[in-house]
GUZARO-980809 format. One record per residue (C-alpha): residue number from 1; residue in three letters; x, y, z. Coordinates in nm, 3 decimals. Example, Ala and Ser with C-alpha at 12.3 -4.5 7.8 and 13.67 -1.06 7.14 Angstrom:
BEGIN
   pos   code        c1        c2        c3
     1    Ala     1.230    -0.450     0.780
     2    Ser     1.367    -0.106     0.714
END
This chain:
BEGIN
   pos   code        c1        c2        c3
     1    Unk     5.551    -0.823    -3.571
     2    Unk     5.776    -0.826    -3.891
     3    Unk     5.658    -0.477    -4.033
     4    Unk     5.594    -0.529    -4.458
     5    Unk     5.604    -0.237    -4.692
     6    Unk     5.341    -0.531    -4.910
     7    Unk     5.064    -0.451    -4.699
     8    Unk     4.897    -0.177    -4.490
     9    Unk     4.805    -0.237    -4.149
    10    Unk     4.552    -0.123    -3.841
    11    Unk     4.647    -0.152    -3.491
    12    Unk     4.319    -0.263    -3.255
    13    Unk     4.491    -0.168    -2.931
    14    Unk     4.859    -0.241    -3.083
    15    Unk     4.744    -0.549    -3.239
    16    Unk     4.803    -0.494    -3.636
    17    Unk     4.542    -0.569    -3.846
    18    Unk     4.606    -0.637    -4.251
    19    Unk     4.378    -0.422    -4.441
    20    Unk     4.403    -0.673    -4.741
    21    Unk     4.093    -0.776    -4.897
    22    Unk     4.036    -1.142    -4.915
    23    Unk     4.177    -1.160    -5.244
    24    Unk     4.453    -0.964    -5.159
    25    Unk     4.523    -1.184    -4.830
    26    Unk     4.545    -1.475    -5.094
    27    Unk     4.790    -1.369    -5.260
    28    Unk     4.979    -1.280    -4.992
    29    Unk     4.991    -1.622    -4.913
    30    Unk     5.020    -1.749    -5.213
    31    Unk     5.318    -1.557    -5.206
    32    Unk     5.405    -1.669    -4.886
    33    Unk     5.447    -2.038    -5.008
    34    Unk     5.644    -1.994    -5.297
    35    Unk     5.924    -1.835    -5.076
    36    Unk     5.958    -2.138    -4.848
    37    Unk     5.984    -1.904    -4.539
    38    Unk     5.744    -1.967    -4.233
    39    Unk     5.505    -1.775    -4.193
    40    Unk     5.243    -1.746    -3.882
    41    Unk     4.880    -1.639    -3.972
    42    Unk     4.652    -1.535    -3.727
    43    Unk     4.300    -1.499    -3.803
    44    Unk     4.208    -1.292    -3.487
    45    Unk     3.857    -1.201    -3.345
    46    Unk     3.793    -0.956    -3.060
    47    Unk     3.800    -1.211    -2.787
    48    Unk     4.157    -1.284    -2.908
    49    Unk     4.215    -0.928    -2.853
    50    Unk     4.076    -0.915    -2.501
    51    Unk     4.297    -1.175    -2.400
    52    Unk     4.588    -0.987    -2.563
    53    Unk     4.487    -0.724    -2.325
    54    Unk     4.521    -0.901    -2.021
    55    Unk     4.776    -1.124    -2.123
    56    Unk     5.117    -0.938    -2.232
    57    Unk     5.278    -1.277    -2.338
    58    Unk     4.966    -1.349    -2.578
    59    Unk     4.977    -1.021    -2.724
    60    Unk     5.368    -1.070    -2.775
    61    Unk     5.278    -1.376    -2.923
    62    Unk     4.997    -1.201    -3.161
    63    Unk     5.277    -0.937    -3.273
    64    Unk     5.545    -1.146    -3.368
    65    Unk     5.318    -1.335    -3.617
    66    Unk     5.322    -1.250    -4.010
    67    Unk     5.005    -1.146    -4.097
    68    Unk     4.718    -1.125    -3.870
    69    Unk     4.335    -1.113    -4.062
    70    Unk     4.044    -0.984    -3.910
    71    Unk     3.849    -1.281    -3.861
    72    Unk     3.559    -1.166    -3.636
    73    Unk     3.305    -0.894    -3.745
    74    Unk     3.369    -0.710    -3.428
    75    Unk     3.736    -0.616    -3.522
    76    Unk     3.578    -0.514    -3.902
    77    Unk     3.331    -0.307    -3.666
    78    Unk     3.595    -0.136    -3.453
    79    Unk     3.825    -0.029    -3.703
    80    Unk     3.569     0.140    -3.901
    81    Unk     3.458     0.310    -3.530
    82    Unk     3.804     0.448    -3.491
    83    Unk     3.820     0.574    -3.859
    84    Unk     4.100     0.353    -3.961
    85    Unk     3.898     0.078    -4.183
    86    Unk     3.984    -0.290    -4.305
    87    Unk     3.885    -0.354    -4.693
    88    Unk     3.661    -0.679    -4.512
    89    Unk     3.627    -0.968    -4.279
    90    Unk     3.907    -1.233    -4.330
    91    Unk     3.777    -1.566    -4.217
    92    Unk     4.003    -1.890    -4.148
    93    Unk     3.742    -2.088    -4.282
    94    Unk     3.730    -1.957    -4.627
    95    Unk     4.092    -1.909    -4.653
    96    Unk     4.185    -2.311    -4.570
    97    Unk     3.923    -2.382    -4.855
    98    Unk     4.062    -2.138    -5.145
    99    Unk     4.416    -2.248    -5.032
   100    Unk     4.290    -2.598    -5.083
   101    Unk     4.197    -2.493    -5.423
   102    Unk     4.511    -2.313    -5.547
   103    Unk     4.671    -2.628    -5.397
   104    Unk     4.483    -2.798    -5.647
   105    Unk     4.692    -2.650    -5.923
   106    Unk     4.993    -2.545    -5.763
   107    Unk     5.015    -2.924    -5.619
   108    Unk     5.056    -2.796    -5.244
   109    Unk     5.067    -3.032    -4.950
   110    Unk     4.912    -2.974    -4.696
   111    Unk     4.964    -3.098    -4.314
   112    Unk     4.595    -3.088    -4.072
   113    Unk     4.702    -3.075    -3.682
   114    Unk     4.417    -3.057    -3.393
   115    Unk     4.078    -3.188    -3.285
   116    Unk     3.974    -3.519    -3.232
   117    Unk     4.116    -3.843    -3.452
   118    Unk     3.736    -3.864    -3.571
   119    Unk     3.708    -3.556    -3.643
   120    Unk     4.055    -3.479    -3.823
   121    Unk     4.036    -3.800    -4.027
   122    Unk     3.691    -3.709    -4.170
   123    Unk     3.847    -3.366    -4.220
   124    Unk     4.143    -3.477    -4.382
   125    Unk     3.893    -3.743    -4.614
   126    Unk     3.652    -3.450    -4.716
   127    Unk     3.905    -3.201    -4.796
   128    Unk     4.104    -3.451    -5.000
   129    Unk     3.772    -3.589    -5.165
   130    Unk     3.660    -3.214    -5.269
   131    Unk     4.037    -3.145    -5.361
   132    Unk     4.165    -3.391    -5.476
   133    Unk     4.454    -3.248    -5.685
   134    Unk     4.553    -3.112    -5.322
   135    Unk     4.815    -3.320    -5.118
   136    Unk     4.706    -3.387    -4.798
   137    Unk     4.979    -3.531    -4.653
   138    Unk     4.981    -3.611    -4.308
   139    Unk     4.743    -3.572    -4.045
   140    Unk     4.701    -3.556    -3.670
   141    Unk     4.470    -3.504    -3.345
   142    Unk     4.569    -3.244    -3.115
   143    Unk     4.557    -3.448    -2.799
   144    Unk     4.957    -3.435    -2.723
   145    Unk     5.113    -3.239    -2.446
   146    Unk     5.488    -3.057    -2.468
   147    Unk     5.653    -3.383    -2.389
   148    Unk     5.542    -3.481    -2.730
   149    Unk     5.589    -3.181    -2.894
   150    Unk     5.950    -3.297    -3.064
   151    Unk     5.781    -3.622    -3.214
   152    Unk     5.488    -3.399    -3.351
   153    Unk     5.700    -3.143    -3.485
   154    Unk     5.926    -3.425    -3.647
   155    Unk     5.612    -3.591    -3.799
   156    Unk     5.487    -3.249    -3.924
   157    Unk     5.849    -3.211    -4.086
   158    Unk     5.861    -3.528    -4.263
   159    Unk     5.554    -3.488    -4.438
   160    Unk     5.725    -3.133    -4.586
   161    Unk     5.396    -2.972    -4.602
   162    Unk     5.329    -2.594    -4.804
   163    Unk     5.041    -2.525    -4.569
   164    Unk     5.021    -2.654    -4.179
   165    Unk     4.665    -2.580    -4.024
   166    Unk     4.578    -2.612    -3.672
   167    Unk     4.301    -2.659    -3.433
   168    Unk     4.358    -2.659    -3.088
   169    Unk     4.183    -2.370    -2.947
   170    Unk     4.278    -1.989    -2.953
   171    Unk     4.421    -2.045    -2.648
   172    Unk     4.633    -2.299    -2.714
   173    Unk     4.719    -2.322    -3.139
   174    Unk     4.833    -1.932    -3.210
   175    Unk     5.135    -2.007    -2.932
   176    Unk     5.199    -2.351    -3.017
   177    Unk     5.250    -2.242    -3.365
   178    Unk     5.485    -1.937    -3.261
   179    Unk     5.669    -2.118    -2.987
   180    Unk     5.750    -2.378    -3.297
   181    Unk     5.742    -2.191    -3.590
   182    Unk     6.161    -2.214    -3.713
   183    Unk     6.138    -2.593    -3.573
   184    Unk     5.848    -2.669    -3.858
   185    Unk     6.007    -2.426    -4.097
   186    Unk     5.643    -2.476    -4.311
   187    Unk     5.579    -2.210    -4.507
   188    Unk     5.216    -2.088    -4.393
   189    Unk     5.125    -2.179    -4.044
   190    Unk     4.760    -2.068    -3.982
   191    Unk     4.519    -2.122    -3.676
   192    Unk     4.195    -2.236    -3.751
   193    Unk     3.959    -2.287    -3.445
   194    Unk     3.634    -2.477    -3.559
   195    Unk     3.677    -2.515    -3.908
   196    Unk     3.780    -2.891    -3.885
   197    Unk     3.446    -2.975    -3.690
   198    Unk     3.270    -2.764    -3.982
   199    Unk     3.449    -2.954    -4.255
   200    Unk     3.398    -3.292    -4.098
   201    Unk     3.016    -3.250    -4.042
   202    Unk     3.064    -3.244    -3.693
   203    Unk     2.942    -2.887    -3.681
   204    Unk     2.750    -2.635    -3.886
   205    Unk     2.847    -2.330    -4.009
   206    Unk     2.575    -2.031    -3.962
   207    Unk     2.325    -1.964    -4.249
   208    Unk     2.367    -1.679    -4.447
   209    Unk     2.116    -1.461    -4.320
   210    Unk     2.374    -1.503    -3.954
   211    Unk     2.651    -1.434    -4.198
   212    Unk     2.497    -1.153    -4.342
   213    Unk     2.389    -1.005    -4.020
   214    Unk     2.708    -1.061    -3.880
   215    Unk     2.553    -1.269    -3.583
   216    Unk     2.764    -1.573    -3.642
   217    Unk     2.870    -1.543    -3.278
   218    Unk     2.495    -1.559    -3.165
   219    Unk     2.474    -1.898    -3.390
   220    Unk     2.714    -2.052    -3.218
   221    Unk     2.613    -1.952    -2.900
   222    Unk     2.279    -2.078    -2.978
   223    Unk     2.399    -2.421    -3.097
   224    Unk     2.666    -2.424    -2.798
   225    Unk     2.533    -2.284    -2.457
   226    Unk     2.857    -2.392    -2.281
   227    Unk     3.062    -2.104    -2.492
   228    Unk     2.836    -1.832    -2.275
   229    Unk     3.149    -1.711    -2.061
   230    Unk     3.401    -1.711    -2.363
   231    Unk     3.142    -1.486    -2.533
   232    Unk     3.131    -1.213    -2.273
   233    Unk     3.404    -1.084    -2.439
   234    Unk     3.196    -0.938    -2.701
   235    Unk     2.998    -0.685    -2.572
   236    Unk     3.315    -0.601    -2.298
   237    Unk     3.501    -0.543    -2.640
   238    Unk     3.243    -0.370    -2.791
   239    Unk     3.185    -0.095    -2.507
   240    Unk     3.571    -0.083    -2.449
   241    Unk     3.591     0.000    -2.808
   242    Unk     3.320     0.272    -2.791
   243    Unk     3.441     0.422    -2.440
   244    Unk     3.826     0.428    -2.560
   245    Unk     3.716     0.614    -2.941
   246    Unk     4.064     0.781    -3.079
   247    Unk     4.276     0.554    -2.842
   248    Unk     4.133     0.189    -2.999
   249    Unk     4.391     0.232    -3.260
   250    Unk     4.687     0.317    -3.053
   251    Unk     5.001     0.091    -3.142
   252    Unk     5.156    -0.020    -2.800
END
């Protein structure tokens, strides 16, 4: 990862973390658009970190990017266990919607990659109906393999977007974006898992009391049995994190 005297950072098993509030992280992107040089975000959860840990190229991946935020409460959790705390949770989805409204008066364009065409056009529709100063200027599903990677990339290019989002799965969006990052040359490049389905109406965010308990996990679980063996990760990362104490923040 590009180290940045801007920012202070936590390392979750050498994974760093920005400490940046949310308003902070804001205008670190805000920043980040006005100097026209890409930039990956990751907005990173604790089953993003358990792959990292038994996936060297993933965690490569996860360390070359710009700025990672701590998007799940679990991360918020362990860094405050290993006495090395964030300012707060980070999430994707309320970081594409005040980007959308800066874009409002800085004029941004923005370019939405991923998901289904139903899903991304009602996306793109709704975001440009509730911002409608925002550009949105090009949009895509994310049902393309590599051989169409070059036509994507060029469409993405053409559209000169500010801000590219994608949703394509953890798995699959964080490396897509670093494997192409110089390619797109977009300024802020940022993963962003379910938020299109949210956005669209397709899914439903958790209710505040979830929020508040920090049991958004157990919504979705709830609302979508079939995520049962993705969420194991959870409580493996949770008693990893407990078991491993002063080592959880080790940087390599």
């Amino acid at each position: 990862m590009k180290e940045s005297a801007r920012f202070q950072t936590v390392h979750i098993y050498g994974i760093p973390f920005s400490k940046m509030s949310f308003k902070e992280t804001v205008v670190y992107l805000t920043e980040a658009v006005e100097s026209g040089q890409p930039h990956q975000v990751i907005t990173a959860n604790p089953i993003m970190v358990m792959t990292a840990l038994d996936n060297p190229s993933y965690k490569q991946m996860m360390q070359r990017a710009e700025i990672i935020v701590p998007d799940g409460t679990g991360i918020v959790w362990a860094a405050s266990k290993a006495g090395d705390p964030v300012a707060e949770r980070v999430t994707g989805f309320d970081l594409v919607h005040e980007l959308f409204r800066i874009g409002e008066t800085k004029r941004w364009r923005f370019y939405l990659l991923g998901t289904t065409p139903e899903v991304i056009q009602e996306a793109a529709e709704r975001l440009q109906m509730q911002y409608p100063a925002a550009i949105v200027a090009g949009y895509r599903d994310g049902f393309f393999g590599a051989d169409q990677d070059q036509e994507v990339i060029q469409e993405i290019r053409a559209a000169s977007p500010d801000i590219l989002l994608v949703a394509r799965g953890a798995d699959t969006q964080e490396p897509w974006i670093d494997k192409h990052k110089d390619a797109l040359g977009v300024p802020v490049m940022m993963g962003v898992g379910g938020t299109f389905d949210i956005v669209s109406g397709k899914s439903k965010r958790a209710p505040a009391a979830f929020q508040k308990l920090r049991l958004e996990w157990l919504y979705r679980l709830l609302r979508e049995p079939t995520r049962f063996k993705r969420m194991l990760a959870l409580p493996k990362f949770a008693v990893k994190v407990l078991r491993d104490k002063e080592n959880v923040t080790k940087t390599s």
